[in-house]
C-alpha positions as protocol buffer text, in pm:
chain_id: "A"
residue {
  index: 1
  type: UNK
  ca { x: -1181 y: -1887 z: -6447 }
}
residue {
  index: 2
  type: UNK
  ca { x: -1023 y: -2238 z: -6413 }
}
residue {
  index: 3
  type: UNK
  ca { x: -1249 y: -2514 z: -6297 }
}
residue {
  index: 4
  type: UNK
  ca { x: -1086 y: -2586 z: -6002 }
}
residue {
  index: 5
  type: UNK
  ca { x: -1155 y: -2176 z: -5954 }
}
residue {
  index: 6
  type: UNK
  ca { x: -1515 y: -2242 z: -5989 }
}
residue {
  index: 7
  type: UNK
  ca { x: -1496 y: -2544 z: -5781 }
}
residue {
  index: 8
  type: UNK
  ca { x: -1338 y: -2336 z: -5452 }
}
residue {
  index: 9
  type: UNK
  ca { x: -1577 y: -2051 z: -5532 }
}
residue {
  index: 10
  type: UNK
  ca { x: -1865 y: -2275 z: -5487 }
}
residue {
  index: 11
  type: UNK
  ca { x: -1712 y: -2427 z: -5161 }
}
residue {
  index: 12
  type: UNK
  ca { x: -1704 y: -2132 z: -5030 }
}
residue {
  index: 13
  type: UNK
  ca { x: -2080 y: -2050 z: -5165 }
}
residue {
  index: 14
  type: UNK
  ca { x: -2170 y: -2346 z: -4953 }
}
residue {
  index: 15
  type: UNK
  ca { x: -1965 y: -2344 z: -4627 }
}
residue {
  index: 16
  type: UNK
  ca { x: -2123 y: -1957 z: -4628 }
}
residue {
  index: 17
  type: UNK
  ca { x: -2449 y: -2031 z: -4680 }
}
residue {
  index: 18
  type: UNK
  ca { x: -2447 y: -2305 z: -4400 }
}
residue {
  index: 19
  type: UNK
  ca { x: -2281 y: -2031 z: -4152 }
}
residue {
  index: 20
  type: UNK
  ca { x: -2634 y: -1837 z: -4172 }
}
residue {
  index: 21
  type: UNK
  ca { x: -2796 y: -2109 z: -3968 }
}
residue {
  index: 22
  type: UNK
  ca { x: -2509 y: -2211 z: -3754 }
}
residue {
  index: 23
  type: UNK
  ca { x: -2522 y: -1796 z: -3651 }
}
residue {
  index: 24
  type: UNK
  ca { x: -2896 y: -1815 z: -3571 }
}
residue {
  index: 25
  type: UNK
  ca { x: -2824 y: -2127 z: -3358 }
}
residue {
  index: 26
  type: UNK
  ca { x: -2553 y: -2021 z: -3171 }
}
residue {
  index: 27
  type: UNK
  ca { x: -2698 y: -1635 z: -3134 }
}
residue {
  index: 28
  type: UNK
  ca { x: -2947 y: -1851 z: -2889 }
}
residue {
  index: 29
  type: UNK
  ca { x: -2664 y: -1874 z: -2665 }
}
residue {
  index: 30
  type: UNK
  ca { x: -2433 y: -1557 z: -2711 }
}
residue {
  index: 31
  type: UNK
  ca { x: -2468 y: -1204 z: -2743 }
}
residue {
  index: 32
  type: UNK
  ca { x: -2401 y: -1074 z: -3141 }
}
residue {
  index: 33
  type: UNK
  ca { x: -2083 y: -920 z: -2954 }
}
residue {
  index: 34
  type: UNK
  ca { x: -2003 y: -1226 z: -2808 }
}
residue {
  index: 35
  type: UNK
  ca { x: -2113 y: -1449 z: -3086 }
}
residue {
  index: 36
  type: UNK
  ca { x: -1871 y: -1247 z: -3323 }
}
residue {
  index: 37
  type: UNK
  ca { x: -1589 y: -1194 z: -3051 }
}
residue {
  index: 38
  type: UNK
  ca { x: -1565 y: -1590 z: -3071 }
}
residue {
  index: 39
  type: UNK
  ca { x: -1577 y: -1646 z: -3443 }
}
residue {
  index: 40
  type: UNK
  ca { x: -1276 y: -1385 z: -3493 }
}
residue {
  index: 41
  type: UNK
  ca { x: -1130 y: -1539 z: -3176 }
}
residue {
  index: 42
  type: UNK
  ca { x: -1066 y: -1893 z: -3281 }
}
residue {
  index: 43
  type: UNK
  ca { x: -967 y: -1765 z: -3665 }
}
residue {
  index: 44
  type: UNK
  ca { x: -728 y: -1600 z: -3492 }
}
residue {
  index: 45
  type: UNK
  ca { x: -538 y: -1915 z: -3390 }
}
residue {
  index: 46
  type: UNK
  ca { x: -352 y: -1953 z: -3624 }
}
residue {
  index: 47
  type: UNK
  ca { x: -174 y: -1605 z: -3536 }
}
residue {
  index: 48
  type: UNK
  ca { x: 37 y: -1825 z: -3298 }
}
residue {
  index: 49
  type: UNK
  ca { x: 219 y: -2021 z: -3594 }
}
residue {
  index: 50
  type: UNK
  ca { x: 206 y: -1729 z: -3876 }
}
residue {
  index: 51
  type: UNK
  ca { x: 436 y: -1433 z: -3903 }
}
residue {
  index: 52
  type: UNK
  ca { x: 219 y: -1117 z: -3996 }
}
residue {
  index: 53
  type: UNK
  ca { x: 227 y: -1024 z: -4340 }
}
residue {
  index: 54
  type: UNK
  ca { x: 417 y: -724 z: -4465 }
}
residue {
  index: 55
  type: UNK
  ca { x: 92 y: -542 z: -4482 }
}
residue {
  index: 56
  type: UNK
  ca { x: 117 y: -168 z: -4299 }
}
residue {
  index: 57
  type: UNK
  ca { x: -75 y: -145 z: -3993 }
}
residue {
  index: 58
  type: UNK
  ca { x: -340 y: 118 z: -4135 }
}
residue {
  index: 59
  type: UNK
  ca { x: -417 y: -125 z: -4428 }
}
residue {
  index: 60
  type: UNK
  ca { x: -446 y: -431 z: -4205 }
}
residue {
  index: 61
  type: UNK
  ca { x: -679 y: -231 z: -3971 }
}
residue {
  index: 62
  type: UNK
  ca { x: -922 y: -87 z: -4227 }
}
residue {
  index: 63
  type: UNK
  ca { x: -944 y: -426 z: -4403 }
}
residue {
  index: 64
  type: UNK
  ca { x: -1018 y: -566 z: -4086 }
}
residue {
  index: 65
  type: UNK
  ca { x: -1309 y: -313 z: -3949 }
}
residue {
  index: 66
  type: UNK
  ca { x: -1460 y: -307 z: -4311 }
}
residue {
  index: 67
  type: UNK
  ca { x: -1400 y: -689 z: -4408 }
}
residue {
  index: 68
  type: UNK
  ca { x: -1497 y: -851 z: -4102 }
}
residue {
  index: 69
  type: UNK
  ca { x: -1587 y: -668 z: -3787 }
}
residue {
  index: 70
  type: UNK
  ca { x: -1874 y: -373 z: -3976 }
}
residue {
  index: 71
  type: UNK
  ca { x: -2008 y: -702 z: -4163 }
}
residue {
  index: 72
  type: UNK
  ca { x: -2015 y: -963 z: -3912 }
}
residue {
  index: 73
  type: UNK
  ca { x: -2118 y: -751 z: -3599 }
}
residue {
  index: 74
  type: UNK
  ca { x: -2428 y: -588 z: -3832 }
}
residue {
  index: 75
  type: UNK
  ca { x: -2534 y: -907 z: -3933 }
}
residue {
  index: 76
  type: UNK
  ca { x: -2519 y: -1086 z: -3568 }
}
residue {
  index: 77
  type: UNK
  ca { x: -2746 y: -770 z: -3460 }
}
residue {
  index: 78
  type: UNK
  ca { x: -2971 y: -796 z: -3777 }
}
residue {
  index: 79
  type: UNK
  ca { x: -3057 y: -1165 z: -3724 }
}
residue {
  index: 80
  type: UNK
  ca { x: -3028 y: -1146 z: -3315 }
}
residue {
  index: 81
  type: UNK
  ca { x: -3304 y: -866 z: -3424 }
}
residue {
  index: 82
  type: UNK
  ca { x: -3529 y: -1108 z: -3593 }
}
residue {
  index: 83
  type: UNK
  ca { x: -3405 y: -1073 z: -3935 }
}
residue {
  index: 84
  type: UNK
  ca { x: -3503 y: -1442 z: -4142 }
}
residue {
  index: 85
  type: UNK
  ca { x: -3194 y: -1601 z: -4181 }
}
residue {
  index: 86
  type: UNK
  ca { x: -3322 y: -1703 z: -4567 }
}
residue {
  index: 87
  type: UNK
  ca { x: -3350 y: -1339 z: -4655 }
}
residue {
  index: 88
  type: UNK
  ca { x: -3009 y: -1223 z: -4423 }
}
residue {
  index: 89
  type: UNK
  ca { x: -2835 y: -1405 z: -4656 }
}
residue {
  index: 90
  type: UNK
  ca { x: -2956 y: -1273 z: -4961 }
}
residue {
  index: 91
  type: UNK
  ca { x: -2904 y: -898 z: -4775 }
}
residue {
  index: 92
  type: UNK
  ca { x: -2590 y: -984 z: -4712 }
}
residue {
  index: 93
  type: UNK
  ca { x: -2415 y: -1142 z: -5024 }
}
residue {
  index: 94
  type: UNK
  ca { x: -2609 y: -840 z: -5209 }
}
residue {
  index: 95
  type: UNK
  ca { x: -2215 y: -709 z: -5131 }
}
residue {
  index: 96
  type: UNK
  ca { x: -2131 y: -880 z: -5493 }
}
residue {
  index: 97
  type: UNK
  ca { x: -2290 y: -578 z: -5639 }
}
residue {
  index: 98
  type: UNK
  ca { x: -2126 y: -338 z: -5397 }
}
residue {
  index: 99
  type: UNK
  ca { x: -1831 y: -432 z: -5478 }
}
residue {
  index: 100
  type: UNK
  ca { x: -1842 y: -399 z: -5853 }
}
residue {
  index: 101
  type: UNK
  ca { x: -1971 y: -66 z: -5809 }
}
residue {
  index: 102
  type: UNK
  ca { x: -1691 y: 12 z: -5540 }
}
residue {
  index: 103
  type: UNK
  ca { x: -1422 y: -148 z: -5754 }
}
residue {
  index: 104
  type: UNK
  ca { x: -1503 y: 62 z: -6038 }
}
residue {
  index: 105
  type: UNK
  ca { x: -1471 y: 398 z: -5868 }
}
residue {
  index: 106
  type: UNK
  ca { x: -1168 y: 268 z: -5662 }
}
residue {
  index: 107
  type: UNK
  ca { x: -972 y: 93 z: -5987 }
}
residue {
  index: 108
  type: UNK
  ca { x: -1184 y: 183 z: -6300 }
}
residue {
  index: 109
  type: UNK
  ca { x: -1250 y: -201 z: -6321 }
}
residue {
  index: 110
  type: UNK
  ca { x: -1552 y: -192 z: -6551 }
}
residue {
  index: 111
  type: UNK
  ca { x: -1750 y: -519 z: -6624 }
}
residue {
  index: 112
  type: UNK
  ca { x: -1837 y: -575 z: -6971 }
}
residue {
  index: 113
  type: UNK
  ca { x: -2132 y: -509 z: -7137 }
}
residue {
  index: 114
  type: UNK
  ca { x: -2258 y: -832 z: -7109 }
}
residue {
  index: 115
  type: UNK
  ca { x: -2163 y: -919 z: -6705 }
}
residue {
  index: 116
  type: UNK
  ca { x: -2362 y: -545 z: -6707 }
}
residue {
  index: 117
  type: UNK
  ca { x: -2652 y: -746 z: -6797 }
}
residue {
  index: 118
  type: UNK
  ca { x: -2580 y: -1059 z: -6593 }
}
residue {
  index: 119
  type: UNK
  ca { x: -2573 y: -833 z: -6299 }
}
residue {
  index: 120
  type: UNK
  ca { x: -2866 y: -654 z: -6404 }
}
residue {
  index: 121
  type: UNK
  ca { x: -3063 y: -1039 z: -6416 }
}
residue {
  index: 122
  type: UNK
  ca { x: -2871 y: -1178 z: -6113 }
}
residue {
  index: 123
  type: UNK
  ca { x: -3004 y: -806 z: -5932 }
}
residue {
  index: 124
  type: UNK
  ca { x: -3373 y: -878 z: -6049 }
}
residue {
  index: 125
  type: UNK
  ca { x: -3342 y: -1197 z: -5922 }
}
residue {
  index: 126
  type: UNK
  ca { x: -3249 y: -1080 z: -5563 }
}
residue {
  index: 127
  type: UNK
  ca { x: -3497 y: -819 z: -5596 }
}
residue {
  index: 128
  type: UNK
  ca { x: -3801 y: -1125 z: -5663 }
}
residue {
  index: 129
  type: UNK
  ca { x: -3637 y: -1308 z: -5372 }
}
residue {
  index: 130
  type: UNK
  ca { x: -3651 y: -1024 z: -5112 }
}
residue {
  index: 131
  type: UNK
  ca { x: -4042 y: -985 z: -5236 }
}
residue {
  index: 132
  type: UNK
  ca { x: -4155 y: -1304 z: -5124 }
}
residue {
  index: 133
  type: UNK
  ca { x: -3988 y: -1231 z: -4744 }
}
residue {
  index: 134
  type: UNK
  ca { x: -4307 y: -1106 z: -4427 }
}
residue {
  index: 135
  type: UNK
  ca { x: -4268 y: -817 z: -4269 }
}
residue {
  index: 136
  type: UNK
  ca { x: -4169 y: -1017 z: -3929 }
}
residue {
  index: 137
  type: UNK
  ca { x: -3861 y: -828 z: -3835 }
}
residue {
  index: 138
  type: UNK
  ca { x: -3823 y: -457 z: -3777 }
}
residue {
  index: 139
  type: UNK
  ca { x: -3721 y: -155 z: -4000 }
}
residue {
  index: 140
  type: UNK
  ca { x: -3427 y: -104 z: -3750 }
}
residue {
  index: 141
  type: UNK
  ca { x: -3268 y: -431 z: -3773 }
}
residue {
  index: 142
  type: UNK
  ca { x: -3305 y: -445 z: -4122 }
}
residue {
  index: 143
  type: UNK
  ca { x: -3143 y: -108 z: -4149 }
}
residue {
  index: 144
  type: UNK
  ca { x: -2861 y: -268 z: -3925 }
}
residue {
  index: 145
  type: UNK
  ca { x: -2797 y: -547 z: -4150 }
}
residue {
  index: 146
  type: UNK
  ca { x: -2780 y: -346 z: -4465 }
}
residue {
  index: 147
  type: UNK
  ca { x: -2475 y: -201 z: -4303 }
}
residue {
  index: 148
  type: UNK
  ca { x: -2342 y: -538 z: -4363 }
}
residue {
  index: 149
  type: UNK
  ca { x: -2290 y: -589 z: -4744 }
}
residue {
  index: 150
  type: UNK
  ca { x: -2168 y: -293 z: -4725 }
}
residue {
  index: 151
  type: UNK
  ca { x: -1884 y: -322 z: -4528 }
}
residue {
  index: 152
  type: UNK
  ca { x: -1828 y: -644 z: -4664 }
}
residue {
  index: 153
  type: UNK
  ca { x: -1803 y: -450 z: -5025 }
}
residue {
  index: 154
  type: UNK
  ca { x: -1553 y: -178 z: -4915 }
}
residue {
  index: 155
  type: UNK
  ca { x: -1343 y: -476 z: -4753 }
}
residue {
  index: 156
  type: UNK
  ca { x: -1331 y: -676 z: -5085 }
}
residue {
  index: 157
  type: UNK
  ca { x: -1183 y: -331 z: -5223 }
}
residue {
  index: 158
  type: UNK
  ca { x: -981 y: -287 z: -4980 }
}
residue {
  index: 159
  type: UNK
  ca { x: -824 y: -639 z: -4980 }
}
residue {
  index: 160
  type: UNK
  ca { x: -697 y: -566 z: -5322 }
}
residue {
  index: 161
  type: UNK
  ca { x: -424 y: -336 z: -5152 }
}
residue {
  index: 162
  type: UNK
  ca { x: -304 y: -666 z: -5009 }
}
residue {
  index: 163
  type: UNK
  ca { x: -151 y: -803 z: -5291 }
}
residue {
  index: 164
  type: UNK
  ca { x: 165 y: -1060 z: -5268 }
}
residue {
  index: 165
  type: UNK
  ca { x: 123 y: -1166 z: -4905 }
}
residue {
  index: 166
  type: UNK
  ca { x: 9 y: -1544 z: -4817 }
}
residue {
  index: 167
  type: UNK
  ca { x: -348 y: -1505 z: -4768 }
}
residue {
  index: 168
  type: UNK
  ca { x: -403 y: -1772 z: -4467 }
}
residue {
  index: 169
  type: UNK
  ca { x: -123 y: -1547 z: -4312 }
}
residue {
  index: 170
  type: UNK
  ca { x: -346 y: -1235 z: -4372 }
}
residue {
  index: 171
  type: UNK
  ca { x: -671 y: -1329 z: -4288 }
}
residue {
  index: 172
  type: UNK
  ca { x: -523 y: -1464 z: -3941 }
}
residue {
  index: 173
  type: UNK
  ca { x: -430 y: -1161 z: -3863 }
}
residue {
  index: 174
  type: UNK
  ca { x: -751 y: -983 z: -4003 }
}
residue {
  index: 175
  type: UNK
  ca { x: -936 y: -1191 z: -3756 }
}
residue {
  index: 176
  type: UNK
  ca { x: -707 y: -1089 z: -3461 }
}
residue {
  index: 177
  type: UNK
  ca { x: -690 y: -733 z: -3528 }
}
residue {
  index: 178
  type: UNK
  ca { x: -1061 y: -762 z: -3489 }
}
residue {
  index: 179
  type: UNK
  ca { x: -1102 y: -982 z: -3209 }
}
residue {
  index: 180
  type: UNK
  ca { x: -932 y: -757 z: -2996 }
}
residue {
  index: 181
  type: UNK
  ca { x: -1168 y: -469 z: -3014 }
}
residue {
  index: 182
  type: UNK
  ca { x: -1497 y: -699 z: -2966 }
}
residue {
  index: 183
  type: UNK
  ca { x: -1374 y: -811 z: -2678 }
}
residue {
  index: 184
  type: UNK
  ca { x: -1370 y: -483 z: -2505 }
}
residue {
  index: 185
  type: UNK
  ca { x: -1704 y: -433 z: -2665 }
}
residue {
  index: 186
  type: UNK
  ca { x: -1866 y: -757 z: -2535 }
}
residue {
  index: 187
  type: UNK
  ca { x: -1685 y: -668 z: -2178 }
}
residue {
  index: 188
  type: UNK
  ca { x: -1854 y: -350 z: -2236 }
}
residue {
  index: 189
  type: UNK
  ca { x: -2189 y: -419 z: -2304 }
}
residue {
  index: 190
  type: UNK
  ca { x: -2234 y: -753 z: -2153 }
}
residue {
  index: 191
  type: UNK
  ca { x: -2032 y: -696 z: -1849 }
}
residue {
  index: 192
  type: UNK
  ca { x: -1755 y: -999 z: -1746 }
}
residue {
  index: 193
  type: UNK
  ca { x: -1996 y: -1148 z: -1547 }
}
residue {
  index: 194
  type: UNK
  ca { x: -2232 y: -1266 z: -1764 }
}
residue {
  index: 195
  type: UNK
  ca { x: -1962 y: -1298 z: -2036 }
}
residue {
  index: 196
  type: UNK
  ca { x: -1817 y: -1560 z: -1808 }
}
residue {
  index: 197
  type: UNK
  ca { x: -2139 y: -1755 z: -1773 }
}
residue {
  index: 198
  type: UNK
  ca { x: -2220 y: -1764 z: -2119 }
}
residue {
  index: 199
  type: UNK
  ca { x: -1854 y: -1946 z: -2161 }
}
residue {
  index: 200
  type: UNK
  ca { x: -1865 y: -2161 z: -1892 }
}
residue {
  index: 201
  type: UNK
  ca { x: -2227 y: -2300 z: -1971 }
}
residue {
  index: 202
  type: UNK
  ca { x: -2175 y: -2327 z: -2391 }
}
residue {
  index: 203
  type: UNK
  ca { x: -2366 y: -2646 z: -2446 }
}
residue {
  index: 204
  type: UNK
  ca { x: -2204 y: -2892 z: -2732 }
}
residue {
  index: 205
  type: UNK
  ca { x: -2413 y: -2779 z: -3022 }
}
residue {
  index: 206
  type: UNK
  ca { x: -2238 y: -2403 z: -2947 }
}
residue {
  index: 207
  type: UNK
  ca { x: -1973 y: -2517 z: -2921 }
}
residue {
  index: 208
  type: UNK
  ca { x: -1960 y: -2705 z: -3259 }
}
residue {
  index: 209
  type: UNK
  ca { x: -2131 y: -2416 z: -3438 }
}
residue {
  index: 210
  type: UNK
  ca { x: -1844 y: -2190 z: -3300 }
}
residue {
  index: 211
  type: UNK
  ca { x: -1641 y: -2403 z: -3415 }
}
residue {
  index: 212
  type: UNK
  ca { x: -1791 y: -2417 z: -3772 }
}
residue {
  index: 213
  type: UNK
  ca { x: -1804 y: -2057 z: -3810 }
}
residue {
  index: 214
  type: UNK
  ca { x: -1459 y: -1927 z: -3681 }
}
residue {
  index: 215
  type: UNK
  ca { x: -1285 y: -2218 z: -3800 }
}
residue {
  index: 216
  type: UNK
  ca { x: -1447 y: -2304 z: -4128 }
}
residue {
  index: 217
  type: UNK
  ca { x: -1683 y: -2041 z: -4250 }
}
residue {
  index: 218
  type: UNK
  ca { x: -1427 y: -1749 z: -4122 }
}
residue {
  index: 219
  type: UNK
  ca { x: -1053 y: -1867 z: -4154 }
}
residue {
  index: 220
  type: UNK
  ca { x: -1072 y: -2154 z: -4425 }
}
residue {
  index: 221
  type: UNK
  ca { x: -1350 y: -1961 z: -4636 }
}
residue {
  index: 222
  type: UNK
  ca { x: -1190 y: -1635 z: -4659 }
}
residue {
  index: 223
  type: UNK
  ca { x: -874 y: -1778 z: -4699 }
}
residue {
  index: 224
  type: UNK
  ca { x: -1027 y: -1932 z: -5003 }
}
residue {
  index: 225
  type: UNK
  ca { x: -1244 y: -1624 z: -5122 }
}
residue {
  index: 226
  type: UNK
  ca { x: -902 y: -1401 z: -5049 }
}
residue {
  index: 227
  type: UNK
  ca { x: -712 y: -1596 z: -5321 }
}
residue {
  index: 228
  type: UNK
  ca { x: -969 y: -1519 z: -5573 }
}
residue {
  index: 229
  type: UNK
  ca { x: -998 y: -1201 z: -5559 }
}
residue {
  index: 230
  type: UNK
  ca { x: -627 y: -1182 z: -5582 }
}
residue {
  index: 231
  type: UNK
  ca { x: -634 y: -1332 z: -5874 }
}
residue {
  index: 232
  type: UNK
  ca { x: -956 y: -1255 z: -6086 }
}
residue {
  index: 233
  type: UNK
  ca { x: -1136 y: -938 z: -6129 }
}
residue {
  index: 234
  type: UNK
  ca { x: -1423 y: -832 z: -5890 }
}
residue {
  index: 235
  type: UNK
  ca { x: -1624 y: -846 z: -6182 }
}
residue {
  index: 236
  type: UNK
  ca { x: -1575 y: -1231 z: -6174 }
}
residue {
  index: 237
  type: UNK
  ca { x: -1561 y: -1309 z: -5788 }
}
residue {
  index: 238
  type: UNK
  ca { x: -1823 y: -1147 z: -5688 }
}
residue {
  index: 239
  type: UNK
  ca { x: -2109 y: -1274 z: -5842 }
}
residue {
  index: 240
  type: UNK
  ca { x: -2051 y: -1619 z: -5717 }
}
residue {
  index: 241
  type: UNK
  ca { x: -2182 y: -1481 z: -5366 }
}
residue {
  index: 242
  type: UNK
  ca { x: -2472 y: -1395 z: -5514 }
}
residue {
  index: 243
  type: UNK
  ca { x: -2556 y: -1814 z: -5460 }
}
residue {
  index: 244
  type: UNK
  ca { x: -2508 y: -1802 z: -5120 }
}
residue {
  index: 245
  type: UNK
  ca { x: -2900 y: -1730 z: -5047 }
}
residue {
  index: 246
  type: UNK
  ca { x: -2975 y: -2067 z: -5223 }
}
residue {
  index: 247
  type: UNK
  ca { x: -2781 y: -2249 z: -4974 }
}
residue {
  index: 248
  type: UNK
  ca { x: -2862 y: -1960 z: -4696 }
}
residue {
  index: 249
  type: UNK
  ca { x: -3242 y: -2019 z: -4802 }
}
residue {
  index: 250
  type: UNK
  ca { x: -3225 y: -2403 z: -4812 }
}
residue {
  index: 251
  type: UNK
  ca { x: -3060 y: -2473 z: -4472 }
}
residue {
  index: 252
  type: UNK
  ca { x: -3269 y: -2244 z: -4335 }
}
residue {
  index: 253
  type: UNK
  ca { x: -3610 y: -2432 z: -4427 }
}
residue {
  index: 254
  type: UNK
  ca { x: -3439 y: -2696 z: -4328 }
}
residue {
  index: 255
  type: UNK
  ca { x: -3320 y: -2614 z: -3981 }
}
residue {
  index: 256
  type: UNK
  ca { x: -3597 y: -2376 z: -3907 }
}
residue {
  index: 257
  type: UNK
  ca { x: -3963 y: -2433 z: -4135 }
}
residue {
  index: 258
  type: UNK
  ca { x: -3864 y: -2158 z: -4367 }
}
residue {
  index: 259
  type: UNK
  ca { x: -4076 y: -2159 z: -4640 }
}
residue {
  index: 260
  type: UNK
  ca { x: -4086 y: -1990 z: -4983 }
}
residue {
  index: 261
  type: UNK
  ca { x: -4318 y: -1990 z: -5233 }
}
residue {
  index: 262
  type: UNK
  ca { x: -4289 y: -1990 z: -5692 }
}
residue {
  index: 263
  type: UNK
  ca { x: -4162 y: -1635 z: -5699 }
}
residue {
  index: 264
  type: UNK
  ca { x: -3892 y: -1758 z: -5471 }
}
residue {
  index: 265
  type: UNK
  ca { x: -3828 y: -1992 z: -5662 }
}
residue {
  index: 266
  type: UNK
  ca { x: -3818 y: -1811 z: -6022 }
}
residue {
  index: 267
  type: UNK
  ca { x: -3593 y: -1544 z: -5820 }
}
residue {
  index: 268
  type: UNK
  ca { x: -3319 y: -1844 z: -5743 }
}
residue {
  index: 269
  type: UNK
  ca { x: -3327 y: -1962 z: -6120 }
}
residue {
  index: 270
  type: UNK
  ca { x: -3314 y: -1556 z: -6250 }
}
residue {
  index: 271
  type: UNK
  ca { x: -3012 y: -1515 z: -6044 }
}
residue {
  index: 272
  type: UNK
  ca { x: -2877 y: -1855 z: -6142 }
}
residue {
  index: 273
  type: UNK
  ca { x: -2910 y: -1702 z: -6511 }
}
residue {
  index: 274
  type: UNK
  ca { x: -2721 y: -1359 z: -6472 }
}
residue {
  index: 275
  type: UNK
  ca { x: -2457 y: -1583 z: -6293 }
}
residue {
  index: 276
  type: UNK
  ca { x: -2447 y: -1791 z: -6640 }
}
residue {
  index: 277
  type: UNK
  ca { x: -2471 y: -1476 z: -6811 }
}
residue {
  index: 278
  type: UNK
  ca { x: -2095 y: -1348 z: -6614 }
}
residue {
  index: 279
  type: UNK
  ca { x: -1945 y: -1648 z: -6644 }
}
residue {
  index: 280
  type: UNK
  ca { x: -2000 y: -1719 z: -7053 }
}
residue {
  index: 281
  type: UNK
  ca { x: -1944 y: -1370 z: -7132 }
}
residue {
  index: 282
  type: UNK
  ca { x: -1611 y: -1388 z: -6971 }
}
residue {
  index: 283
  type: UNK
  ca { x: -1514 y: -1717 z: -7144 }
}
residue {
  index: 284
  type: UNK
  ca { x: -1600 y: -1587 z: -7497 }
}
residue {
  index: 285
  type: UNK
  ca { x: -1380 y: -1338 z: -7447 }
}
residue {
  index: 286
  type: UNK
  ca { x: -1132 y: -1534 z: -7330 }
}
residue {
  index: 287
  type: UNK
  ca { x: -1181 y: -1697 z: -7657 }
}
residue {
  index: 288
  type: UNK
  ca { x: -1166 y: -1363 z: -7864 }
}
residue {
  index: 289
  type: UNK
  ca { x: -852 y: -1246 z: -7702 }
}
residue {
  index: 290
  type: UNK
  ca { x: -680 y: -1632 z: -7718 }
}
residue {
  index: 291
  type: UNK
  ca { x: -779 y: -1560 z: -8141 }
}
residue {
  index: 292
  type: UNK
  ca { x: -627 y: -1208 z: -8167 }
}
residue {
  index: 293
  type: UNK
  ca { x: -320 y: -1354 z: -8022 }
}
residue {
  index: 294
  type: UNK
  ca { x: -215 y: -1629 z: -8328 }
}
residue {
  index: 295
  type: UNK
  ca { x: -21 y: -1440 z: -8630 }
}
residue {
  index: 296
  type: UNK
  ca { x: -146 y: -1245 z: -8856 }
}
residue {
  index: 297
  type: UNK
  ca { x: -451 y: -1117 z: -8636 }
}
residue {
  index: 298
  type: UNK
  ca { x: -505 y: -751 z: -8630 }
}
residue {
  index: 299
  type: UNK
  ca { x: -418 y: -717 z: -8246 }
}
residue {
  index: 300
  type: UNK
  ca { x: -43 y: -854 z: -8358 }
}
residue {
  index: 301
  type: UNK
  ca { x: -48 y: -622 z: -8695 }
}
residue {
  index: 302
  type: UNK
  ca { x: -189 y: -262 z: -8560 }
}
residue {
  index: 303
  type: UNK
  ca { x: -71 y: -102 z: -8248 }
}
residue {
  index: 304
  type: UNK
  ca { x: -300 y: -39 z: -7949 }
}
residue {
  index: 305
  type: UNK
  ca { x: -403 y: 278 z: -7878 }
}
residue {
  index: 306
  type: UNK
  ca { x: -426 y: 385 z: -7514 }
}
């Protein structure tokens, strides 16, 4: 990947891992439905100056229910359930190896031996994080939440049928196709009533964490993750999400007292490892095939066999 690759992926590691806390915040306000109705709401905006993009209606709407609405509703209920926020995120960007596994059904896009590995590390590493978590939330919330990643997985597959087609454009219209639906949910389950209230008596720090997660986290961060994944492999997107609970985990302590002890800790570095792992097995060869390619190497001399 090009630097400046790297550079947006680990924006978007940041603004996502920030969005963890700014959801527990503003879930002290809102209903998950209402919460997530919002976010998907004011992403939407930009519907108003964007055409939407030749993408067929059945593709836009499963991107949309996978993508955003099965990942973003389960995770409002999971932490609105009591769900940490430090381990939701980890729970949650556990799609990266979800999606690898999806991807290579869906387009036989095997990683390499070695990102095999470095998933295998960065997986032990999530697996020594998620050990050092209580048992303060319940089995059914957490059984909620895993429905998260995975929608979020299935949507990063799914988003590769979206190819050629300005992704701000898209994921503006991701967000209204579902916005729509929430908001009969919300009027459903909440009733207008109390849907009203909760509007008309959003305090300023709501407000600005609405603000932060349709407008930011949402439309400017998959905008940016969108563009990746057009352009690179799953195999070398994905894994970058995997830092998210480091910034998920930090905020969190931060914002709320949560605390985590040395295997913590020598989870973050083992996943910072099989990220290293991804990332230098993919530039060496990058380096092989940039060798085979100067004359007289045997790629240019013998034929390739299918």
């Amino acid at each position: 990947m090009k630097p400046s690759d790297i550079a947006r992926a680990i924006l978007v590691v940041v603004i996502w891992g920030l969005a963890f806390v700014a959801s527990r915040i503003a879930l002290d306000e809102f209903s998950p439905e209402l919460m997530t109705t919002l976010r998907f709401s004011i992403a939407a905006l930009p519907c108003l100056l964007v055409p939407r993009p030749k993408v067929s209606w059945p593709i836009l709407i499963a991107i949309s229910f996978t993508l955003f609405l099965g990942q973003f509703l389960a995770q409002a209920y999971g932490i609105a359930g009591g769900v940490p926020v430090g381990l939701s995120s980890v729970i949650v960007q556990s799609q990266a190896l979800f999606t690898i596994g999806f991807a290579a059904i869906a387009f036989r896009e095997l990683p390499t031996p070695m990102q095999t590995v470095g998933i295998g590390v960065a997986t032990a590493g999530l697996l020594m994080i998620c050990g050092t978590v209580g048992y303060d939330f319940s089995v059914g919330a957490f059984a909620v939440l895993m429905i998260s990643p995975v929608s979020f997985a299935v949507g990063n597959v799914l988003l590769r049928r979206a190819r050629d087609v300005p992704m701000f454009d898209l994921f503006a219209w991701l967000c209204l196709v579902a916005a729509i639906p929430l908001f009969v949910l919300t009027l459903a389950t909440d009733g207008p009533q109390p849907t009203w209230h909760a509007l008309s008596q959003m305090s300023l720090t709501g407000f600005a964490c609405m603000l932060f997660i349709g407008g930011i986290s949402t439309s400017i961060g998959y905008w940016l993750w969108g563009r990746l994944l057009r352009d690179y492999s799953a195999a070398q997107v994905a894994p970058f999400a995997l830092l998210v609970p480091f910034v998920g985990s930090a905020a969190s302590s931060l914002a709320f007292g949560e605390t985590f002890g040395p295997l913590r800790l020598a989870g973050m570095v083992t996943v910072v490892v099989g990220i290293a792992i991804l990332l230098l097995s993919k530039r060496v060869q990058d380096l092989i095939k940039q060798d085979s390619t100067k004359p007289g190497s045997t790629e240019q001399v013998l034929p390739k066999i299918a």
